[in-house]
DSSP file (Angstrom, degrees, kcal/mol; ACC not computed):
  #  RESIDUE AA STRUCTURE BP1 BP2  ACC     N-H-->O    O-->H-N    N-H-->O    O-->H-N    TCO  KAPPA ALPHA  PHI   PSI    X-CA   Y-CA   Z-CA
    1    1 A X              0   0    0      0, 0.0     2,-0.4     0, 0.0     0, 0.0   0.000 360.0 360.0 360.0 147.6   20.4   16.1   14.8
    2    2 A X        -     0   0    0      1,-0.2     0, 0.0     0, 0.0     0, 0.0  -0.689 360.0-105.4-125.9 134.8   17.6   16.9   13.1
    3    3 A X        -     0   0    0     -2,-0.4     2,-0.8     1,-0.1    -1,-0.2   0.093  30.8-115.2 -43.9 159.2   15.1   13.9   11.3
    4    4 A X        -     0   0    0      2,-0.0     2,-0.6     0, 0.0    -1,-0.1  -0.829  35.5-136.9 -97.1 140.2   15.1   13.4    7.8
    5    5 A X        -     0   0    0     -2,-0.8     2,-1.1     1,-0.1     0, 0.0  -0.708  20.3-101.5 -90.3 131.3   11.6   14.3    6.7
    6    6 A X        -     0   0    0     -2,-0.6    13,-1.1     1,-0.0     2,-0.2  -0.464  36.8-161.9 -16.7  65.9    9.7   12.3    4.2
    7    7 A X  E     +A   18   0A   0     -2,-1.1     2,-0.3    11,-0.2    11,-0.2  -0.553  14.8 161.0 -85.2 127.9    9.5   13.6    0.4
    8    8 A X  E     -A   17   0A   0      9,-1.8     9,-1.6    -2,-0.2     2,-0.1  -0.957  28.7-113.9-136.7 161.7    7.1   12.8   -2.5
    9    9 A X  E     -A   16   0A   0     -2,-0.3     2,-0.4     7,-0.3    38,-0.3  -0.314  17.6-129.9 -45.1 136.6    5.8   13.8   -5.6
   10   10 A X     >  -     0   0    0      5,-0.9     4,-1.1    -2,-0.1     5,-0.3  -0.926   6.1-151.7 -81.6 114.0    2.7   14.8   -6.6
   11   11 A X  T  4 S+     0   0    0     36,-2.2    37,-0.2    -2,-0.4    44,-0.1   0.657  91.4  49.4 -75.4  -0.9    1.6   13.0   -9.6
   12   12 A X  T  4 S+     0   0    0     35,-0.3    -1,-0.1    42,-0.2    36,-0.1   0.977 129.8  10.5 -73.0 -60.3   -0.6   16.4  -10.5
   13   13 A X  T  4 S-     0   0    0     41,-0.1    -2,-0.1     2,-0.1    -1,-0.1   0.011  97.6-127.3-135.9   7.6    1.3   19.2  -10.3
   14   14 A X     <  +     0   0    0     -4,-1.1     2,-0.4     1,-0.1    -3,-0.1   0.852  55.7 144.6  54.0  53.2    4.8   17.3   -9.9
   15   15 A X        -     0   0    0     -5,-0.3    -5,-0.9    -7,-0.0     2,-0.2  -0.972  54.5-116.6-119.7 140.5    6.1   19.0   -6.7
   16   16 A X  E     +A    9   0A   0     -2,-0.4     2,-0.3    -7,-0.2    -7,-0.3  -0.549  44.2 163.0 -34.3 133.7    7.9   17.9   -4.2
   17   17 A X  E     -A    8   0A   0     -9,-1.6    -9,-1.8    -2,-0.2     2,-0.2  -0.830  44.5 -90.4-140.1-175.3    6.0   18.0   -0.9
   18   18 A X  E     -A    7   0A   0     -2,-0.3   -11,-0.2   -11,-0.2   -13,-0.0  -0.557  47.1-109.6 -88.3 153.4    6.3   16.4    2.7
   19   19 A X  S >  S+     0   0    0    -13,-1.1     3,-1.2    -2,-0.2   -12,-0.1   0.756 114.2  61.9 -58.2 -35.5    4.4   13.0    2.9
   20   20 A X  T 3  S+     0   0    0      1,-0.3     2,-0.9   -14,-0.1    -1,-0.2   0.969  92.4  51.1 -49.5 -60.7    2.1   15.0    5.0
   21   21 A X  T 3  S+     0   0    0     28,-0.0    29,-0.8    29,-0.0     2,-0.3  -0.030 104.0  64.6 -63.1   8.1    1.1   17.2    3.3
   22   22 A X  B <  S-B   49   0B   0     -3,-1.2    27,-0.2    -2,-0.9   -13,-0.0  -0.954  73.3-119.5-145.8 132.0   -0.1   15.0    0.3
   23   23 A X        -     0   0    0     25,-1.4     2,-0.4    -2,-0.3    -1,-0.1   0.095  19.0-139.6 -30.5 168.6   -2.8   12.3    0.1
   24   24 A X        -     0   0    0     12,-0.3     2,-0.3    23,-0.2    23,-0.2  -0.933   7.6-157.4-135.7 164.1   -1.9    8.7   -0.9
   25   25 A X  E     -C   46   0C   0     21,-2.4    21,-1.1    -2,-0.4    10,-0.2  -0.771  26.7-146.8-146.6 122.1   -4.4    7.0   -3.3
   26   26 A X  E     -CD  45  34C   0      8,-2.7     8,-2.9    -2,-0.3     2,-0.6  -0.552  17.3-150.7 -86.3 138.0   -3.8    3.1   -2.7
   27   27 A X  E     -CD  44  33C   0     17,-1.7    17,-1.1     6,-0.2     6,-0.2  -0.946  27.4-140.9 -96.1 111.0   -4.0    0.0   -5.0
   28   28 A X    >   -     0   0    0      4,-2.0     3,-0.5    -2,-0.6    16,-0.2  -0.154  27.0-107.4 -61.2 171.7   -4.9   -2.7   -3.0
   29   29 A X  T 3  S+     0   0    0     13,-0.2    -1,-0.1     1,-0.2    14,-0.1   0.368 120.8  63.9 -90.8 -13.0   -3.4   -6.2   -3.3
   30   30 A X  T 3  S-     0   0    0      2,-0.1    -1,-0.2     0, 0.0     3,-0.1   0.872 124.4-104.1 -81.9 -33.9   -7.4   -7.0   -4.9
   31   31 A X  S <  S+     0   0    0     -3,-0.5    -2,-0.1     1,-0.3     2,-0.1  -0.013  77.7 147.4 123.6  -8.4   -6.6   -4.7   -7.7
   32   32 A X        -     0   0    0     -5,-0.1    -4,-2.0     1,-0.1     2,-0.6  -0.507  42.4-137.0 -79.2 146.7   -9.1   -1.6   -5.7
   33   33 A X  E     +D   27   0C   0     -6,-0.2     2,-0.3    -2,-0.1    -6,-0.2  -0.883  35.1 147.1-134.3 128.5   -8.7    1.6   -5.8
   34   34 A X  E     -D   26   0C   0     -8,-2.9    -8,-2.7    -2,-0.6     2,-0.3  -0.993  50.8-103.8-171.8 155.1   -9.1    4.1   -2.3
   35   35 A X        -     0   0    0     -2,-0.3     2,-0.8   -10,-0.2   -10,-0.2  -0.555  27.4-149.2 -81.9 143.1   -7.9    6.8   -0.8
   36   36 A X        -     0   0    0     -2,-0.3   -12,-0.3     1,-0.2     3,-0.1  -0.910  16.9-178.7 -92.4 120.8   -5.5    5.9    2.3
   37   37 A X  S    S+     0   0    0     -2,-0.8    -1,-0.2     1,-0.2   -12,-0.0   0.983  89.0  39.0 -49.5 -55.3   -6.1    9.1    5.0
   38   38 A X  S    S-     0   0    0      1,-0.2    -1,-0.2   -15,-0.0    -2,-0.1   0.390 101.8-141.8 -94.8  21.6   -3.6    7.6    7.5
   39   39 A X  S    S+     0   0    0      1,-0.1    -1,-0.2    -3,-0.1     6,-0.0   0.842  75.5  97.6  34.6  51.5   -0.9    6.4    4.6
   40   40 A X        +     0   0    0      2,-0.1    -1,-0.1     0, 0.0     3,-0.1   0.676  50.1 111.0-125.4 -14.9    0.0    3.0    6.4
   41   41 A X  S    S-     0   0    0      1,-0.1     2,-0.1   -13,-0.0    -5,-0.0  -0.196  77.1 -88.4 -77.9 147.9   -2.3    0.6    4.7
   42   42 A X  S    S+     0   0    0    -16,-0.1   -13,-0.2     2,-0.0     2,-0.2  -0.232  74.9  44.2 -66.9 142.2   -0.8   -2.2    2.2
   43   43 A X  S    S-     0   0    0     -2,-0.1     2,-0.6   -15,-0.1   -15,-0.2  -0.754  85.2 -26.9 150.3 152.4   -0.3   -1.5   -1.2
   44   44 A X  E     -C   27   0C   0    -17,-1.1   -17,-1.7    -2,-0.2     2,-0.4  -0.511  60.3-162.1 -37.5  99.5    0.7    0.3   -4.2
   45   45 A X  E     -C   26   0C   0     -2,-0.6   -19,-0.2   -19,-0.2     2,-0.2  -0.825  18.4-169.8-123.8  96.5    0.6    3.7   -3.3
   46   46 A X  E     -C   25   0C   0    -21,-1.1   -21,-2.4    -2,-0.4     2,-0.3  -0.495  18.3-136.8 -50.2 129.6    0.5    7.1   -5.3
   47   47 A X        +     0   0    0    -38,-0.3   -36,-2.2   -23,-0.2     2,-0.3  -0.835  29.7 161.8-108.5 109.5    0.9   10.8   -3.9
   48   48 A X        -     0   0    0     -2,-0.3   -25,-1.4   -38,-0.2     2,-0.1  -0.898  40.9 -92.7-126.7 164.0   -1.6   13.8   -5.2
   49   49 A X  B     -B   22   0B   0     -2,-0.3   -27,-0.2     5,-0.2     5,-0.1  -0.355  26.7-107.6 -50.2 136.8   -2.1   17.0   -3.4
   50   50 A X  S    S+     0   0    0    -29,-0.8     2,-0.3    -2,-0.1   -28,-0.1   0.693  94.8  86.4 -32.0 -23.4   -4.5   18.1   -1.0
   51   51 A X  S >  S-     0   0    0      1,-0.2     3,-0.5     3,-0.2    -2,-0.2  -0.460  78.4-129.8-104.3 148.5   -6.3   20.3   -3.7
   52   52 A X  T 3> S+     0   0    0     -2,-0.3     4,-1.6     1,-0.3     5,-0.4   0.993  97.1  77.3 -55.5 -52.5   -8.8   19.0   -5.8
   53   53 A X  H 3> S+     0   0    0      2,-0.2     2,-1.1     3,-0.1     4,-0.7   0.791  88.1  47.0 -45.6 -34.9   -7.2   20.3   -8.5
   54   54 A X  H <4 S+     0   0    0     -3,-0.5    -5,-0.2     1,-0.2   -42,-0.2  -0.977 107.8  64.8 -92.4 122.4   -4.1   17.8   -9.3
   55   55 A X  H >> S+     0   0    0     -2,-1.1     4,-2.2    -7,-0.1     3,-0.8  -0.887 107.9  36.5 -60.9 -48.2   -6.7   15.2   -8.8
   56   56 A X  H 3X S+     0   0    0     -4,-1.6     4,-0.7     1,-0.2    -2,-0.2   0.601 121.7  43.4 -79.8   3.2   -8.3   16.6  -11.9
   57   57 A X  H 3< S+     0   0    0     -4,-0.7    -1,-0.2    -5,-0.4    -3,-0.1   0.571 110.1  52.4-109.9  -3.4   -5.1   17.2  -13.5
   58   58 A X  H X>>S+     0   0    0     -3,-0.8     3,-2.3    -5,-0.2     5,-1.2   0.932 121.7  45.5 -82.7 -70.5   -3.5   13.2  -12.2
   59   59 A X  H ><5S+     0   0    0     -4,-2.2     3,-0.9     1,-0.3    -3,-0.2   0.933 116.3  43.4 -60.1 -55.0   -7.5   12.2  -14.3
   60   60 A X  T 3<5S+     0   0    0     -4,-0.7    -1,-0.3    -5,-0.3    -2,-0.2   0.701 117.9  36.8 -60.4 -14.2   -6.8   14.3  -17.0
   61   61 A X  T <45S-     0   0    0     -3,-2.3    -1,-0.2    -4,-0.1    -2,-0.2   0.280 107.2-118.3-117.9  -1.8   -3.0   13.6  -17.9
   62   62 A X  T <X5 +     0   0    0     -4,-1.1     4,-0.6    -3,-0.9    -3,-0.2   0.975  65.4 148.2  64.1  52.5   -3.6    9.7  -17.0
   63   63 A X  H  >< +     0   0    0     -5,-1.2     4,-0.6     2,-0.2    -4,-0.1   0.455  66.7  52.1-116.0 -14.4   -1.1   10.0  -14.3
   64   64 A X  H  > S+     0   0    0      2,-0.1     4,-1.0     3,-0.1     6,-0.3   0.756 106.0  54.9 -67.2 -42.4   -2.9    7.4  -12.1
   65   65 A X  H  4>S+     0   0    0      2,-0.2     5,-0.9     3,-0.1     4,-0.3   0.786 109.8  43.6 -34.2 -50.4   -3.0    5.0  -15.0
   66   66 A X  H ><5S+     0   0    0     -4,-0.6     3,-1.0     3,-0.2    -3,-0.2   0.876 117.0  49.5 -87.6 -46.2    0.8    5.0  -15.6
   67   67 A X  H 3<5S+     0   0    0     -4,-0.6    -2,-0.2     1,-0.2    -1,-0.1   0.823 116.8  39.2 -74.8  -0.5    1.5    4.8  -11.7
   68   68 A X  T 3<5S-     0   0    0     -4,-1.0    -1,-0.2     2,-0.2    -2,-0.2   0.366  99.9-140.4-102.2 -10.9   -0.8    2.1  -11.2
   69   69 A X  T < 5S+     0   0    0     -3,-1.0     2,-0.4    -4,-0.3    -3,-0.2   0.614  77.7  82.3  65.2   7.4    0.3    0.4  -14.6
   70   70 A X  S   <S-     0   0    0     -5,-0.9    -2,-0.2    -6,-0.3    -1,-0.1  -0.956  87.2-100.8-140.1 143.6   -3.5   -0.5  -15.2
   71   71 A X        -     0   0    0     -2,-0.4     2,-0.3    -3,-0.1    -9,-0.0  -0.546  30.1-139.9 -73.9 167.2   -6.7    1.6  -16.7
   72   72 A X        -     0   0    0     -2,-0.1    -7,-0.1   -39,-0.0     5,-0.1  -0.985  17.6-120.0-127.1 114.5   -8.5    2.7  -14.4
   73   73 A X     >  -     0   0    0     -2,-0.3     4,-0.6     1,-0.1     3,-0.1  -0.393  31.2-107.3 -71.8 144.0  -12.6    2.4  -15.3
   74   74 A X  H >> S+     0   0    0      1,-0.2     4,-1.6     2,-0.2     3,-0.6   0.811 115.2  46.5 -44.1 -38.0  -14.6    5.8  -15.4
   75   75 A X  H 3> S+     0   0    0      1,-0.2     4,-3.7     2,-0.2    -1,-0.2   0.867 102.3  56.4 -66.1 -31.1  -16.5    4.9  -12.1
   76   76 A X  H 3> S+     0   0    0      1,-0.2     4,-1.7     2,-0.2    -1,-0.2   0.623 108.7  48.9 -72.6 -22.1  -13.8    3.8  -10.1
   77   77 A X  H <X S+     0   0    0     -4,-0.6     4,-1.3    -3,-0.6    -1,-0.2   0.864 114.7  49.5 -84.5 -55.0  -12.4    7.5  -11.0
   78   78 A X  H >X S+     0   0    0     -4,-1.6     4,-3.6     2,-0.2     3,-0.5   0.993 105.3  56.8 -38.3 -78.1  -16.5    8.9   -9.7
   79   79 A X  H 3X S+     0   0    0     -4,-3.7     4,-0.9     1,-0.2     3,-0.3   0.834 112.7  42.7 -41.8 -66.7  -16.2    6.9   -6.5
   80   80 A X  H 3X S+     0   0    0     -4,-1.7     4,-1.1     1,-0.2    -1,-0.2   0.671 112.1  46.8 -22.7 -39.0  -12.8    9.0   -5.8
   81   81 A X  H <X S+     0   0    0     -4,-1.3     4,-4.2    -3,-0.5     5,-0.5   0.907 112.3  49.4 -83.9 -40.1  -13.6   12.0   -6.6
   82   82 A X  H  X S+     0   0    0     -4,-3.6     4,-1.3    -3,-0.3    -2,-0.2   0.916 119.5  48.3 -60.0 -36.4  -17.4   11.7   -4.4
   83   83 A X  H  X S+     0   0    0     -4,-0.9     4,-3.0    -5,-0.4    -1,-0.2   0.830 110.1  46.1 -75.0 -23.1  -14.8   10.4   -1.6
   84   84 A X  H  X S+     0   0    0     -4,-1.1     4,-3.8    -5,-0.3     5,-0.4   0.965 118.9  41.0 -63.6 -40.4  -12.2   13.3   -2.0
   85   85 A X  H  X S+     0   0    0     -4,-4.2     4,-2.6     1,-0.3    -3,-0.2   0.993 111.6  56.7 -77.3 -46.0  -15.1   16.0   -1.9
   86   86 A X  H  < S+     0   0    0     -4,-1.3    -1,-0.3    -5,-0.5    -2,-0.2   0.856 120.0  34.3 -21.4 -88.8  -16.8   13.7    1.0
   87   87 A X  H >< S+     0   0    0     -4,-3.0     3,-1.7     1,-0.2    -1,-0.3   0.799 107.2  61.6 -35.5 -48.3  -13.0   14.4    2.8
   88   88 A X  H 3< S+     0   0    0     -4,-3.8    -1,-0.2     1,-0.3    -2,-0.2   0.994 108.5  50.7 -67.6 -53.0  -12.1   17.9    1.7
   89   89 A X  T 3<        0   0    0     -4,-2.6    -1,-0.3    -5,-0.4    -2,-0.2   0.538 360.0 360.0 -74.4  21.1  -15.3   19.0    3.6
   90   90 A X    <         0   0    0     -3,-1.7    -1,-0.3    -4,-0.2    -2,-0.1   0.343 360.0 360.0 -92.9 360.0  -15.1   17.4    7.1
């Protein structure tokens, strides 16, 4: 019998994916906001696609704001994106 595999949502682009296959971006228990790689850390945790783009479409539609329940400050939105590009190019 065959595992059941993980599902989430993308809050960009609304898709189902595998857990792999998705990023987490965590709210920590301080209130901070970072990307998890290995998706184990504690916290509030939200699902975008690898691709940059639903990260600009999560910031544009305020789709981090409503899963996080909290605004989100323009830098704290900077720092992500500088960590995402950081990541997508290793």
């Amino acid at each position: 019998m065959k595992n059941k595999v993980p599902m989430r949502q993308c809050i960009g682009c609304r898709e189902m994916k595998s857990k792999r296959e998705l990023l987490r971006i965590l709210r920590t228990p301080e209130g901070e906001l970072l990307l998890d790689f290995t998706g184990r850390k504690n916290g509030r945790g939200a699902y975008l696609c690898r691709d940059f783009e639903c990260f600009t479409k999560a910031r544009k539609s305020k789709a981090l704001e409503r899963s996080f329940q909290m605004s989100i400050p323009q830098e704290v939105y900077e720092s992500l994106e500088k960590e995402w590009i950081g990541f997508a190019e290793e």
